[in-house]
C-alpha positions as a Python dict, from the first residue, in 0.01 Angstrom:
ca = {
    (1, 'X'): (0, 0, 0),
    (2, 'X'): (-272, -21, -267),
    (3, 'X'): (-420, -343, -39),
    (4, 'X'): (-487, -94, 251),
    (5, 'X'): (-662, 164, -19),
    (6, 'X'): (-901, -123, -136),
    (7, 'X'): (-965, -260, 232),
    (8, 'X'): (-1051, 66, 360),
    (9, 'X'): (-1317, 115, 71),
    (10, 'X'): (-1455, -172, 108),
    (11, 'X'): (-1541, -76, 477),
    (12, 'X'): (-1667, 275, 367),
    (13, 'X'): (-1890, 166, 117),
    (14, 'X'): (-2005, -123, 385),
    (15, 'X'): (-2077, 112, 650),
    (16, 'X'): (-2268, 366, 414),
    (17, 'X'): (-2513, 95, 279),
    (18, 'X'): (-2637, 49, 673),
    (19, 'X'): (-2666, 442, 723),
    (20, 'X'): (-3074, 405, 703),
    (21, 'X'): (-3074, 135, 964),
    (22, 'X'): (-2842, 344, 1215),
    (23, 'X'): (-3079, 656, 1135),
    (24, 'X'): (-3379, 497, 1228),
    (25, 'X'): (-3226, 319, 1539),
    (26, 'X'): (-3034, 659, 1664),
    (27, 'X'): (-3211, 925, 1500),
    (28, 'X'): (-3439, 1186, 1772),
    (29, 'X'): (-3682, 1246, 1519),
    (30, 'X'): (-3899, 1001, 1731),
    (31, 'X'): (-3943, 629, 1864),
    (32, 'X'): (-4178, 380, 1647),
    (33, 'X'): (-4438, 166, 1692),
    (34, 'X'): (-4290, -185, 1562),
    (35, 'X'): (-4419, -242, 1229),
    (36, 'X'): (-4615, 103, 1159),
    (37, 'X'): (-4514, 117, 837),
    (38, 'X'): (-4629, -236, 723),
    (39, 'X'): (-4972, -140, 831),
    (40, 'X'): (-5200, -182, 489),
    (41, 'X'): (-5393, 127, 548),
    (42, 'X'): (-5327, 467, 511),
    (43, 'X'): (-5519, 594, 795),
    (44, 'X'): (-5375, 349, 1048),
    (45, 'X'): (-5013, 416, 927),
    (46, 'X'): (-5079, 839, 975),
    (47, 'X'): (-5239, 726, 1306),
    (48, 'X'): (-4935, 535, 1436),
    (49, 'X'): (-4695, 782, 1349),
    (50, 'X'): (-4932, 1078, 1506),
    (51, 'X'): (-4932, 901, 1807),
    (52, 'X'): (-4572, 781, 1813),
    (53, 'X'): (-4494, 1171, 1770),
    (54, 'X'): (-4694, 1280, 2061),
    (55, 'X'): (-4538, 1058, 2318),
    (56, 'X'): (-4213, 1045, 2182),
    (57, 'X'): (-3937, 1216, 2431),
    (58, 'X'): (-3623, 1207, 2152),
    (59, 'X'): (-3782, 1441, 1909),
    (60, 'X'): (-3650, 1783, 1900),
    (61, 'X'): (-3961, 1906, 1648),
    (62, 'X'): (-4317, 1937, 1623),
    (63, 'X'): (-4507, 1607, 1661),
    (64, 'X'): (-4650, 1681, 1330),
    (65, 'X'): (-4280, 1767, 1148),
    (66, 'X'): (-4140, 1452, 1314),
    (67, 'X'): (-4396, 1256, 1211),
    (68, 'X'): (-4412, 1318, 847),
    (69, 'X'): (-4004, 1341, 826),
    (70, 'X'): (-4000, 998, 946),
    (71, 'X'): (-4285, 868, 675),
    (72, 'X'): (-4068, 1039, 415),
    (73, 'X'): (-3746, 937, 500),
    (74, 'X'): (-3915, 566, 481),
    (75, 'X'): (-4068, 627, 138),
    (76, 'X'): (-3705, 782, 26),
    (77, 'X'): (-3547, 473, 219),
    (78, 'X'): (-3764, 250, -8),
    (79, 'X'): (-3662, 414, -339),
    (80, 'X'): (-3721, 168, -658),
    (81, 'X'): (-3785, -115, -398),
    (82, 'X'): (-4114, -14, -329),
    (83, 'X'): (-4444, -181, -526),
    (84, 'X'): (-4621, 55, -711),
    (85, 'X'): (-4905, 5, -419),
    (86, 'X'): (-4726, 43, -145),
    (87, 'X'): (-4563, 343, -226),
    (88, 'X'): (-4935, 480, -287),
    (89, 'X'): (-5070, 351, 57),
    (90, 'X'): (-4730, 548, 198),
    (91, 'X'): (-4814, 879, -34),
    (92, 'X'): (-5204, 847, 82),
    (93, 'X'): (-5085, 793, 486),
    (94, 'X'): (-4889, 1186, 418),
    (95, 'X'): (-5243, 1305, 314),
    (96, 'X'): (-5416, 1123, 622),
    (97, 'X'): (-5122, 1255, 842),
    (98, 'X'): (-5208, 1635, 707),
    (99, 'X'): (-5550, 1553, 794),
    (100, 'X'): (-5515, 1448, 1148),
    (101, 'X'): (-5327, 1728, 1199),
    (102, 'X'): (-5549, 2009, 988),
    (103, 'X'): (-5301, 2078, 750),
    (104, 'X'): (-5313, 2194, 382),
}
């Protein structure tokens, strides 16, 4: 009996390290552009993501919310992993995003 308690955790804690990949491949917050988020500039990376969010038909928000939920949920995503850089480019593309969309 304690087998099946240590198989079945092992397949819990399997399936919960791949939640990020089944959000971004499910989620309606909006469809991608492949590779937006590799982009090296800010303003390209808030302009990918404005655009994905305008002609996206699976998001149930505004193109703007959508769009900066998904750049956030990336940066989260990233955690520790990300360079010191990159998570700046990422923080600057949120400013950009506000920007293009005359927010604060």
């Amino acid at each position: 009996m304690a087998k099946k308690r240590k198989s079945s955790a092992r397949k819990k804690t399997k399936t919960k390290r791949r939640w990020s990949q089944r959000v971004t491949k499910t989620s309606d917050a909006l469809t991608l552009d492949k590779g937006v988020f590799v982009k090296g500039s800010p303003k390209a990376i808030a302009r990918s993501l404005k655009r994905s969010a305008e002609h996206s038909h699976r998001r149930k928000s505004s193109p703007y919310r959508s769009a900066m939920s998904m750049l956030t949920f990336y940066i989260n995503r990233g955690g520790k992993g990300l360079s010191k850089t990159r998570r700046h480019t990422l923080e600057k593309a949120k400013d950009e995003l506000r920007a293009l969309y005359g927010k604060d």
